[in-house]
VOBA-1610 file (N, C-alpha, C; in pm, whole numbers, padded with zeros to 5 digits, always signed):
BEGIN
Unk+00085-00119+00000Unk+00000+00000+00000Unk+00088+00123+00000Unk+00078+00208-00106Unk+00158+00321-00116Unk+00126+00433+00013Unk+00185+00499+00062Unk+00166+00627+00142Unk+00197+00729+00098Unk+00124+00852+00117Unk+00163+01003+00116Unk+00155+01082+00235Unk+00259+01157+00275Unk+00260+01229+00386Unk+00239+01384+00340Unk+00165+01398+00339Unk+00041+01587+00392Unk+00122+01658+00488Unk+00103+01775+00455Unk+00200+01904+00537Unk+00099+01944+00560Unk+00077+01995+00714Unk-00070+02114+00740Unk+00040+02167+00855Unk-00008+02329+00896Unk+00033+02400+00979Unk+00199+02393+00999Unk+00283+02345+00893Unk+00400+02315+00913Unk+00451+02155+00980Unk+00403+02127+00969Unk+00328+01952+01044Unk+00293+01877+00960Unk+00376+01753+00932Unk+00303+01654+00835Unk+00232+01568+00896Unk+00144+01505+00823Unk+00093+01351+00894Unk+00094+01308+00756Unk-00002+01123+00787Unk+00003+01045+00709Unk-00080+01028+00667Unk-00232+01040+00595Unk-00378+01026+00586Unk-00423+00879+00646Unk-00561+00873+00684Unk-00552+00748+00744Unk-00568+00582+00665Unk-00550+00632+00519Unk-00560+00506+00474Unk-00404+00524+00380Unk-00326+00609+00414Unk-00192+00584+00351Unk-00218+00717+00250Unk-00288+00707+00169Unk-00294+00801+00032Unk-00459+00848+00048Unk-00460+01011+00015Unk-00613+01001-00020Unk-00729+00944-00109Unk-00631+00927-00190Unk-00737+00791-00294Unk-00763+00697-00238Unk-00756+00646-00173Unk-00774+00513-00113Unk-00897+00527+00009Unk-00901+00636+00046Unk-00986+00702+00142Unk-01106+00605+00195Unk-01148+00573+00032Unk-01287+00463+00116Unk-01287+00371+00121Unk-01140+00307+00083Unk-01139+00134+00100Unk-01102+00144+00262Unk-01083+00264+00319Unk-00984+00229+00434Unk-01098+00148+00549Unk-01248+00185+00572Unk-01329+00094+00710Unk-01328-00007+00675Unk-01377-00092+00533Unk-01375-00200+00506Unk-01236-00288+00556Unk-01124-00178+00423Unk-00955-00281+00530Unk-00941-00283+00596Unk-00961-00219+00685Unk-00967-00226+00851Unk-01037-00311+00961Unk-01180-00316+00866Unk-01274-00394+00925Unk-01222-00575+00929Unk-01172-00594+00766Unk-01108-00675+00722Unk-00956-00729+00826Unk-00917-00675+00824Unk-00823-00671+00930Unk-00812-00760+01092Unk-00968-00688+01109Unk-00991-00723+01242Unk-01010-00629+01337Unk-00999-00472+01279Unk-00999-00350+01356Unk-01122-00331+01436Unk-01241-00346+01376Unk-01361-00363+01442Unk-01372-00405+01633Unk-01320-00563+01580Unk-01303-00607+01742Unk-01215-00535+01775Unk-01086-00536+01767Unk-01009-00525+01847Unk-01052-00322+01898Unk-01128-00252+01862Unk-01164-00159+01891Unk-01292-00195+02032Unk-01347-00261+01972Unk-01461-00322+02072Unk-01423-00360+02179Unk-01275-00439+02192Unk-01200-00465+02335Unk-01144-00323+02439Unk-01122-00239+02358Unk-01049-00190+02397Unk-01154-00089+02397Unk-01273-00046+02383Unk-01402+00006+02482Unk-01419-00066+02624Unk-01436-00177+02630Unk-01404-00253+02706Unk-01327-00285+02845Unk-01230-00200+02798Unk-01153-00228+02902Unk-01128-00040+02972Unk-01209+00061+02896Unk-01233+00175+02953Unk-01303+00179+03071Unk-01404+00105+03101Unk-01475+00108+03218Unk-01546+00251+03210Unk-01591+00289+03108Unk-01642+00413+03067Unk-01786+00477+03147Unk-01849+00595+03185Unk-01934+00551+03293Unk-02021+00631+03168Unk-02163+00707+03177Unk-02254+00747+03124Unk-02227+00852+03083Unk-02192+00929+03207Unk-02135+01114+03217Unk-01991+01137+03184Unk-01908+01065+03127Unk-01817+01037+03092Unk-01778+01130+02968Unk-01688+01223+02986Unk-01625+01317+02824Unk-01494+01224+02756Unk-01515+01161+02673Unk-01405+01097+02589Unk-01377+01160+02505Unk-01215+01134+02481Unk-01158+01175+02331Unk-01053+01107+02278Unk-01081+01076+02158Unk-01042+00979+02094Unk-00906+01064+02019Unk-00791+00989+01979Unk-00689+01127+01928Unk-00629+01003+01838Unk-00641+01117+01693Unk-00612+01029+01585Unk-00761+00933+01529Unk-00862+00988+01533Unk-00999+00945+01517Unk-01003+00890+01419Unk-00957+00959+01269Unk-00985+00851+01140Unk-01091+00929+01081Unk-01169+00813+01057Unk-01285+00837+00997Unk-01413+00794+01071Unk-01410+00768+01243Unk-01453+00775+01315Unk-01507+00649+01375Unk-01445+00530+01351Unk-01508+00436+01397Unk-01519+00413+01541Unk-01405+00406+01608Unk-01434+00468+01757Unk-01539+00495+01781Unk-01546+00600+01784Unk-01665+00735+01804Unk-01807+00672+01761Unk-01796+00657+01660Unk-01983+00592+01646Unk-01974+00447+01766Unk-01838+00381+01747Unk-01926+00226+01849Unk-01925+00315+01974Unk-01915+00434+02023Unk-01884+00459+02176Unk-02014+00520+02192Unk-02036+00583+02096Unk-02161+00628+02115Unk-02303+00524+02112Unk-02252+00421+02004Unk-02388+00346+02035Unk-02400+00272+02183Unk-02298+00311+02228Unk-02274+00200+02379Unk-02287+00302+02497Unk-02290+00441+02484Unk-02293+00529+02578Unk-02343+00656+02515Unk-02455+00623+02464Unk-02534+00796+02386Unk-02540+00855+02468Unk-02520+00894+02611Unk-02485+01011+02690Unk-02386+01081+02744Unk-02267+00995+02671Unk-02123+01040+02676Unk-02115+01107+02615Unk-02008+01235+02595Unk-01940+01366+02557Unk-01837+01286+02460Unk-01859+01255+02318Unk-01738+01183+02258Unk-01705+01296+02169Unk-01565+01321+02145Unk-01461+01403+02091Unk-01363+01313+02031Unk-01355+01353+01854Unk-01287+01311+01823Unk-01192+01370+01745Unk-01013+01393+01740Unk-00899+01488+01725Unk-00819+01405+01568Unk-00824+01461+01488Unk-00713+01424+01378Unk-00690+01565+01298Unk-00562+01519+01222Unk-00535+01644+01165Unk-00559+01622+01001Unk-00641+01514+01014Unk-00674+01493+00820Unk-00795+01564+00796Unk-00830+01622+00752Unk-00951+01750+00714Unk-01056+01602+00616Unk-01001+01510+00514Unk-01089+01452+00427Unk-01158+01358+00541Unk-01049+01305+00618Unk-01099+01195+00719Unk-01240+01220+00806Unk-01170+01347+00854Unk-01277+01402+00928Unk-01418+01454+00892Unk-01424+01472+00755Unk-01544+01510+00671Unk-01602+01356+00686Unk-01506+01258+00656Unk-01605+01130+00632Unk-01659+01068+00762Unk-01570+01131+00872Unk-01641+01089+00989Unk-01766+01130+01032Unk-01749+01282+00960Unk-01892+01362+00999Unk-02029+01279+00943Unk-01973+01276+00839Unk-02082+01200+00730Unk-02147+01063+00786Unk-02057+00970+00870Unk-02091+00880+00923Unk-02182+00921+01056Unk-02123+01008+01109Unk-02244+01052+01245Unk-02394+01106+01196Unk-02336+01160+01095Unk-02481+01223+01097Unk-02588+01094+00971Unk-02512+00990+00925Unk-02608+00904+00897Unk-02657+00793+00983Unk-02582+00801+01054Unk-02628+00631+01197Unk-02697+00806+01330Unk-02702+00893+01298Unk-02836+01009+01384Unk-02693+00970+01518Unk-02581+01053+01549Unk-02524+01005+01652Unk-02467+01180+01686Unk-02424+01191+01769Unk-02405+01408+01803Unk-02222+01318+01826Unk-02096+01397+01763Unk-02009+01385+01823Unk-01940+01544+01790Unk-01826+01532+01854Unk-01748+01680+01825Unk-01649+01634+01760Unk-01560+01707+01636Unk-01493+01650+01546Unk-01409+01777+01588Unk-01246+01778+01569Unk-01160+01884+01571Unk-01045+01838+01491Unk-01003+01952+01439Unk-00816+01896+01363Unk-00759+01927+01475Unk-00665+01889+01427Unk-00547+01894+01531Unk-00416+01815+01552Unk-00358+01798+01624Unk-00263+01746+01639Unk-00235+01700+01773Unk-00160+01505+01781Unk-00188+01467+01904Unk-00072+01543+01995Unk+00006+01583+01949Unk+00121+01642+02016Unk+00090+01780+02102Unk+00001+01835+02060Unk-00032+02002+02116Unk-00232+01992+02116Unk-00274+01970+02175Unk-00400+01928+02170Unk-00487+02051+02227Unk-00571+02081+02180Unk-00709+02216+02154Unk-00759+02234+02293Unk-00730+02154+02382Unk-00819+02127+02482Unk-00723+02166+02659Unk-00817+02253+02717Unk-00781+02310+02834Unk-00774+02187+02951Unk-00680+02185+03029Unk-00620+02099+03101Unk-00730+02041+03213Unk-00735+01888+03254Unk-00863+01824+03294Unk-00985+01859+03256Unk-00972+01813+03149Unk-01124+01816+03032Unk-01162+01687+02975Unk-01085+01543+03026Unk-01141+01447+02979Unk-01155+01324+03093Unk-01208+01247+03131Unk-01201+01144+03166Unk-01208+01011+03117Unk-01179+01013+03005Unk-01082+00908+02921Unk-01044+00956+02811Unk-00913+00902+02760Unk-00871+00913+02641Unk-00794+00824+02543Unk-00856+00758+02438Unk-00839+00680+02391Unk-00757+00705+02223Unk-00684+00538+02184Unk-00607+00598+02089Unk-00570+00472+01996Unk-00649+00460+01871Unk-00640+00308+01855Unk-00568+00279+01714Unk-00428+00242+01677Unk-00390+00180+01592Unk-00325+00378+01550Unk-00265+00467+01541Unk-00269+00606+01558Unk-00057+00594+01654Unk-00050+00546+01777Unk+00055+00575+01821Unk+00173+00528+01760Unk+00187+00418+01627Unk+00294+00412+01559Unk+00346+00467+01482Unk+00299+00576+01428Unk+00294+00700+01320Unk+00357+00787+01341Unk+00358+00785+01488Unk+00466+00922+01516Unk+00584+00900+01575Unk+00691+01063+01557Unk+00782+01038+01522Unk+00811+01054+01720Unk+00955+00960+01710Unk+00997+00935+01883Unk+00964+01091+01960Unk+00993+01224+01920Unk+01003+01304+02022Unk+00850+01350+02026Unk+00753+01353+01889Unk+00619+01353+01888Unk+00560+01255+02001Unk+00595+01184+01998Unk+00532+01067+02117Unk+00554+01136+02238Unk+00655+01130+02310Unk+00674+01197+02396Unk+00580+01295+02432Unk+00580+01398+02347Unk+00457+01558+02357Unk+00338+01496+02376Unk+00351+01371+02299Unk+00178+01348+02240Unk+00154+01285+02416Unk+00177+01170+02485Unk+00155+01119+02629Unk+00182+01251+02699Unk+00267+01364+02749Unk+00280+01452+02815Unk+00141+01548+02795Unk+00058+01561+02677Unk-00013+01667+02623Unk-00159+01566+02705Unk-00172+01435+02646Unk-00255+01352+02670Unk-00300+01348+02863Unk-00209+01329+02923Unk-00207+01345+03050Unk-00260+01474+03094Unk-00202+01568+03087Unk-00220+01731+03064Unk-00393+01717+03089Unk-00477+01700+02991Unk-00598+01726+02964Unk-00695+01594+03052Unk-00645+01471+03078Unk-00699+01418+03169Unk-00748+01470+03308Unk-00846+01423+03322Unk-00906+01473+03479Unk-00838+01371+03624Unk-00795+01433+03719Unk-00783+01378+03790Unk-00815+01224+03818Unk-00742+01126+03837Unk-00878+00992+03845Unk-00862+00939+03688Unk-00856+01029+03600Unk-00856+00946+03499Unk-00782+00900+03404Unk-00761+00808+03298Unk-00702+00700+03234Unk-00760+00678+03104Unk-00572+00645+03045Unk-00512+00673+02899Unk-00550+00527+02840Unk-00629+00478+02742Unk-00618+00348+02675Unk-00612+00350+02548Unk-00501+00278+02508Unk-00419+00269+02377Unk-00413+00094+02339Unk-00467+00084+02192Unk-00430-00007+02114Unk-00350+00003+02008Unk-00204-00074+01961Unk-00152-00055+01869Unk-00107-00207+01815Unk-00013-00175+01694Unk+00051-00314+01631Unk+00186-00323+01763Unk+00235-00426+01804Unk+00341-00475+01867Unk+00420-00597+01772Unk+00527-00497+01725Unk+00624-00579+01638Unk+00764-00564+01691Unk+00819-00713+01728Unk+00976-00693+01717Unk+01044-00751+01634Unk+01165-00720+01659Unk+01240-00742+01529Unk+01256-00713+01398Unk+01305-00789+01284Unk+01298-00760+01149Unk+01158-00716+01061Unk+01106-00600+01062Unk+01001-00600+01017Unk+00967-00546+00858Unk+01125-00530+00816Unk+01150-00421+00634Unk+01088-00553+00573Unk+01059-00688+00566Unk+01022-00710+00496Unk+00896-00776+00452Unk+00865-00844+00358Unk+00732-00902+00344Unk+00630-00771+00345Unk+00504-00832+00307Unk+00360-00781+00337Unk+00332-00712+00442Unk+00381-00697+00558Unk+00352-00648+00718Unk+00356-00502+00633Unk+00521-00449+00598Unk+00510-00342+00599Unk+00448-00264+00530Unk+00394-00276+00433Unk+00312-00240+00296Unk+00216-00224+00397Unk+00087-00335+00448Unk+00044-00304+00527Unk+00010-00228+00629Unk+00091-00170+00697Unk+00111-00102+00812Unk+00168+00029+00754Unk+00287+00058+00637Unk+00291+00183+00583Unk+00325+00252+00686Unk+00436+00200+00782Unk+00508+00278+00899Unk+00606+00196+00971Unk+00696+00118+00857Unk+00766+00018+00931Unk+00892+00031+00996Unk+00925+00177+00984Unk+01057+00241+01026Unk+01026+00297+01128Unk+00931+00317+01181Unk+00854+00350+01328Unk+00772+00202+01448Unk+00795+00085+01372Unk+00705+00005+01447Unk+00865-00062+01494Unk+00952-00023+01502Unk+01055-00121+01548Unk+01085-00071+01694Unk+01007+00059+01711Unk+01021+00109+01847Unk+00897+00120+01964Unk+00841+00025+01883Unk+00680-00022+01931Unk+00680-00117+01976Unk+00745-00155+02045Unk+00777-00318+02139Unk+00708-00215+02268Unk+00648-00311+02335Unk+00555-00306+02460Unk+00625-00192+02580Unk+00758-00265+02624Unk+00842-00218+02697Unk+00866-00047+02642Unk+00891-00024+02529Unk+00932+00113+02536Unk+00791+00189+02561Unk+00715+00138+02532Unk+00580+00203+02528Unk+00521+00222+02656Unk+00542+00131+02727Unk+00518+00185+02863Unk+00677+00239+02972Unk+00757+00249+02890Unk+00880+00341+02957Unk+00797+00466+02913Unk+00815+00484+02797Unk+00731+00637+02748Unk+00621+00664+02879Unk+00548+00636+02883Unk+00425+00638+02948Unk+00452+00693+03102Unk+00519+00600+03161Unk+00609+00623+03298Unk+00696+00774+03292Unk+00751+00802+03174Unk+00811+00905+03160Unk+00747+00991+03124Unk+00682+00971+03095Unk+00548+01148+03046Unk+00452+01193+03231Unk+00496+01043+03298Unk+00420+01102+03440Unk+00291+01013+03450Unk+00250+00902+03361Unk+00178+00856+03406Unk+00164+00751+03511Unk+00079+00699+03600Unk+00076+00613+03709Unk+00036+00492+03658Unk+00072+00389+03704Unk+00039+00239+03681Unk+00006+00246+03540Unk+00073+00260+03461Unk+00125+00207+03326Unk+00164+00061+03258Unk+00068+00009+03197Unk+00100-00134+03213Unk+00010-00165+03082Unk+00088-00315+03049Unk+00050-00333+02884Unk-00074-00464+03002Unk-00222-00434+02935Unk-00327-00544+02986Unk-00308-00658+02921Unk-00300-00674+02793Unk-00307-00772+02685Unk-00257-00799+02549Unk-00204-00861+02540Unk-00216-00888+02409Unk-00305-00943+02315Unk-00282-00921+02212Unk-00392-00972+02082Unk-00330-00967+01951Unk-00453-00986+01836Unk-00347-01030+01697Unk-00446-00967+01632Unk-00462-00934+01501Unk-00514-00935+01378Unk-00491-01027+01224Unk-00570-01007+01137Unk-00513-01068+00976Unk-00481-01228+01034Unk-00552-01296+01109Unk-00588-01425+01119Unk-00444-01427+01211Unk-00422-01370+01347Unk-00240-01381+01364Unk-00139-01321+01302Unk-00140-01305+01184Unk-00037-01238+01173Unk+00002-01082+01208Unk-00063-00997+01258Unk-00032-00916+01271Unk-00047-00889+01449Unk+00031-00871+01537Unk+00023-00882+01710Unk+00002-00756+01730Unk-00081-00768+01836Unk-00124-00610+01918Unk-00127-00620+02042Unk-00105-00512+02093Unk-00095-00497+02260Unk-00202-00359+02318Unk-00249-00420+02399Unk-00338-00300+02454Unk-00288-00268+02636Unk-00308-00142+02604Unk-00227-00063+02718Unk-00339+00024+02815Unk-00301+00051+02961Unk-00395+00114+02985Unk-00283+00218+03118Unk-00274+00355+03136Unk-00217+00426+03212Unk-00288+00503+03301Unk-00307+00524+03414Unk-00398+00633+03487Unk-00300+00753+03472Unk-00377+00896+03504Unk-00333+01046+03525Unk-00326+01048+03625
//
């Protein structure tokens, strides 16, 4: 799968299906994938309450966001990316399944939002993309805006080792960044941005196994 990286505000990212042409194969591949569940777990393991303000960072095209809402239509869901097409198609999806969310650009590194304004914040398949000192900002910024009491849950790919070759990386379209996505650094990061009890819950897989994931969960 080819990628293009987009410049906005002096800031690149990656669109969320690699290239904007590709834009609408991306829920299906994803779905295909296995993204679906493994999003569904990792609601799951939020312990999310009714009155609850979530924000999702690195939203997409909003899949998050609609299953959170069908599972908590009285939650405050917010969802942060800096792809302008993505975010149009997310809109498009809320307002055809009748669902209210808040959509913002942005960036996970410097985030729109005044400090303890969320009580969860979630981040799914989004933290391998960025670059080592972006990470850093992005957990320091993430914490920042958490409310007292509350807690960071992250799903990503967990790859070690040799990963330049084969299908994975085509796939994933970030394979010079997933070699620093082993579990351990991810929750060193985490510990080092200030978060408390930082700890990988589980593992999991996608693409029938072949592809491993780890889900993480940190309190503020």
């Amino acid at each position: 799968m080819s990628s293009e990286i987009v410049k906005h505000d002096h800031k690149h990212f990656l669109p969320a299906a690699g290239h904007d042409l590709l834009l609408p194969l991306y829920d299906p591949f994803v779905s295909l994938l296995g993204g679906d569940r493994a999003r569904q777990e990792l609601i799951d393991q939020g312990n999310v309450k009714p009155n609850h303000r979530i924000l999702d960072i690195g939203c997409g095209t909003g899949t998050l966001l609609m299953l959170f809402k069908r599972r908590y239509p009285a939650a405050q869901v917010v969802g942060l990316d800096p792809d302008p097409k993505a975010l149009s198609r997310a809109d498009k999806k809320a307002r055809r399944v009748a669902v209210s969310v808040k959509l913002d650009r942005g960036f996970a590194d410097k985030l729109p939002y005044e400090a303890d304004s969320f009580d969860r914040v979630f981040s799914s398949f989004m933290f391998h993309h960025l670059e080592e000192e972006d990470r850093e900002k992005t957990l320091s910024e993430i914490l920042r805006v958490l409310k007292p009491g509350g807690s960071f849950h992250l799903v990503d790919f967990a790859v070690a080792g040799d990963i330049s070759h084969g299908h994975l990386s085509c796939l994933l379209h970030a394979s010079d960044r997933l070699k620093d996505n082993a579990p351990t650094r991810i929750i060193q990061l985490m510990q080092s941005a200030g978060f408390k009890e930082a700890t990988k819950l589980k593992d999991g897989s996608m693409l029938f196994g072949l592809l491993r994931t780890a889900y993480y969960r940190a309190s503020g």
